[in-house]
PASEBA-1860 file (N, C-alpha, C; in nm, 3 decimals):
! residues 74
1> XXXXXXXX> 2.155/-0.570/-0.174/2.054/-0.535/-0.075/2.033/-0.383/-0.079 ~ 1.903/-0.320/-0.019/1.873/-0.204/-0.071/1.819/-0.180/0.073 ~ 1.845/-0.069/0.095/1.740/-0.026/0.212/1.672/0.086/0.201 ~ 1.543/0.021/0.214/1.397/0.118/0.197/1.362/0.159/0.317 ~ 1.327/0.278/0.299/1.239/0.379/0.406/1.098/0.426/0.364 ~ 1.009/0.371/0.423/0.906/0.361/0.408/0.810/0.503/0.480 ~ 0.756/0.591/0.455/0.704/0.731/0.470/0.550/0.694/0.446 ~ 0.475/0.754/0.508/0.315/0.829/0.499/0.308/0.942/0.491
9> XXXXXXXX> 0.267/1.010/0.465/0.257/1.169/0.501/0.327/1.223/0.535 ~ 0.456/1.236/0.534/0.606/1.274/0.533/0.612/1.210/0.694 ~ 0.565/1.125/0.753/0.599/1.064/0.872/0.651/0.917/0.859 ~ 0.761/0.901/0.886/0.830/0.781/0.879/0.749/0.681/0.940 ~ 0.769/0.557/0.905/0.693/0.401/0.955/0.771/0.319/0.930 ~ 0.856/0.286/0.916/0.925/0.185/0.886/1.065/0.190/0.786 ~ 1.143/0.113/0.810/1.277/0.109/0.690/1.329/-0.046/0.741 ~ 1.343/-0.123/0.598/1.370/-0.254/0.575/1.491/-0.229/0.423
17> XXXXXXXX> 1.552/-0.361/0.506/1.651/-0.423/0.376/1.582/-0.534/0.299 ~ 1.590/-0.509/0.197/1.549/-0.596/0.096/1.630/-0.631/-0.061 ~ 1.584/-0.696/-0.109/1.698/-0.721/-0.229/1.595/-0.672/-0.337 ~ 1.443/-0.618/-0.308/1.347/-0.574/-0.465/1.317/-0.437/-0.400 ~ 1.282/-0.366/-0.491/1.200/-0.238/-0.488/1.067/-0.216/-0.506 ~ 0.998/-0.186/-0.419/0.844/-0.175/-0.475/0.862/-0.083/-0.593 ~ 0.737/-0.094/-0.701/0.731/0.003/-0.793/0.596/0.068/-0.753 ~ 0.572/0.176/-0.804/0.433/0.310/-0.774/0.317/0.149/-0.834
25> XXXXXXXX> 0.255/0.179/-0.748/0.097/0.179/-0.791/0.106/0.000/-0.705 ~ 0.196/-0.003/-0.666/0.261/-0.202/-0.613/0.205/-0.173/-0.453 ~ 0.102/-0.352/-0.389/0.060/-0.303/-0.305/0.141/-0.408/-0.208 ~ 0.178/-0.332/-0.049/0.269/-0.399/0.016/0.193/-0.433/0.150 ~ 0.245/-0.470/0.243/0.197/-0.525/0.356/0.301/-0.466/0.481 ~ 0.254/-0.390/0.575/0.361/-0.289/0.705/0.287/-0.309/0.785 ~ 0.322/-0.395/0.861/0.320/-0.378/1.037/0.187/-0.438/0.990 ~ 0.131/-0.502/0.943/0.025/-0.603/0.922/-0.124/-0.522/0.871
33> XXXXXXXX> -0.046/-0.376/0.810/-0.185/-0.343/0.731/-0.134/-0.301/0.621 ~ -0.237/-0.337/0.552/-0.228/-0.304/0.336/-0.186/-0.153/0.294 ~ -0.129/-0.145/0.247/-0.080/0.004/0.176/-0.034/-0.003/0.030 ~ -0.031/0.106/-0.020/0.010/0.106/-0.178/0.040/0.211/-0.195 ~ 0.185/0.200/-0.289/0.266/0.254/-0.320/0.216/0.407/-0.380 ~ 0.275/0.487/-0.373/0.251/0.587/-0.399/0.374/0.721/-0.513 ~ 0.478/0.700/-0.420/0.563/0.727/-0.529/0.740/0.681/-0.439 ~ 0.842/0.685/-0.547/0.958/0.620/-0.534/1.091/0.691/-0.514
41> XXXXXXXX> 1.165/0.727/-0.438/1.252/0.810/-0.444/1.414/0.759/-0.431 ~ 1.506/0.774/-0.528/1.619/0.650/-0.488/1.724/0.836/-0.463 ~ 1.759/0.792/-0.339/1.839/0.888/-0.242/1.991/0.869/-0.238 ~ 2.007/0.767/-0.255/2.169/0.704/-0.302/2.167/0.608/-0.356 ~ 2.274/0.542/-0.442/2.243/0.405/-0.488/2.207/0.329/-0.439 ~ 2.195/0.292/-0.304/2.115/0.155/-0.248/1.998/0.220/-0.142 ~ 1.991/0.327/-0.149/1.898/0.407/-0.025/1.789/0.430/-0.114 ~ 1.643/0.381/-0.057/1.547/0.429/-0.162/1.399/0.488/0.019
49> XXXXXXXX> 1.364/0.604/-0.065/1.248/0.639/0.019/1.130/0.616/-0.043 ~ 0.999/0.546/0.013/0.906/0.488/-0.049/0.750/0.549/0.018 ~ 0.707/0.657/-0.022/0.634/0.699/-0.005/0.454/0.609/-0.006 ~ 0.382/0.558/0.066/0.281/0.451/0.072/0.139/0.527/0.126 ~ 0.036/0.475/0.089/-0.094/0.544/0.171/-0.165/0.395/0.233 ~ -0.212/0.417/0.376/-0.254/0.253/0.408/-0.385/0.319/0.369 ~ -0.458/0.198/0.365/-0.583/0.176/0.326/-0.647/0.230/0.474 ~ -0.787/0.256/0.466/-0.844/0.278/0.574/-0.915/0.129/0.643
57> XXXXXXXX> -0.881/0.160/0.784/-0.959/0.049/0.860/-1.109/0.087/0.882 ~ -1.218/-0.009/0.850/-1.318/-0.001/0.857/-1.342/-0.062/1.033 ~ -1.427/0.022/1.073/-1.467/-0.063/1.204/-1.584/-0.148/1.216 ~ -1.599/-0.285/1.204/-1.722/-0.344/1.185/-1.827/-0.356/1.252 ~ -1.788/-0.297/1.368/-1.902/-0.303/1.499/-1.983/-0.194/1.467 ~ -1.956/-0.084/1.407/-2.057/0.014/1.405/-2.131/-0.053/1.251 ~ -2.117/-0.113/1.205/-2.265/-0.140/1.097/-2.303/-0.235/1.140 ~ -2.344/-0.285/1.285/-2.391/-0.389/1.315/-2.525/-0.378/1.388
65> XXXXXXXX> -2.637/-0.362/1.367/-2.727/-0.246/1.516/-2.737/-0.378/1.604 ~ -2.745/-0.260/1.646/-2.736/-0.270/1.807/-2.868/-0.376/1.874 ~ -2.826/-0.497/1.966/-2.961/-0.551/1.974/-2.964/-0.506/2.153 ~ -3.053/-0.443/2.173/-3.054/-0.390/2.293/-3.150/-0.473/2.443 ~ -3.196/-0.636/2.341/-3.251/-0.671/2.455/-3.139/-0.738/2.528 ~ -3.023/-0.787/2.505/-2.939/-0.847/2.526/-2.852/-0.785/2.617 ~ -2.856/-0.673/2.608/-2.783/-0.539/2.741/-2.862/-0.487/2.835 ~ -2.957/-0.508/2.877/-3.055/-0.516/2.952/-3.050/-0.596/3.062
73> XX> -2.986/-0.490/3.186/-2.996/-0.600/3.304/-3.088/-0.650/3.391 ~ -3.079/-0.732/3.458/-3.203/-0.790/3.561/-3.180/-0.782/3.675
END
């Protein structure tokens, strides 16, 4: 078992035991949003720091226009 520490922007998010290692460019799943690997750092033999970038959340409500008869009170 290995325990990974999982980093963004030198800000910690997470650290899990696991028995695999992500490798660079490998895409993972944290706290229920997509990220990919970025680079790999093994800190002791079973200690690894795993540097990740999440993907950006798109917000879908803003490409939606706006129907404004429908907000229109009476």
């Amino acid at each position: 078992m290995y325990a990974i520490y999982f980093y963004e922007n030198k800000t910690y998010v997470l650290n899990r035991a696991s028995r695999s290692i992500p490798s660079v460019d490998d895409h993972v799943v944290i706290k229920g949003r997509k990220a990919k690997v970025v680079s790999v750092l093994q800190v002791k033999e079973n200690v690894y720091h795993v540097f990740i970038e999440f993907e950006k959340i798109v917000d879908k409500r803003k490409n939606v226009p706006h129907d404004f008869r429908m907000k229109r009170r009476r």
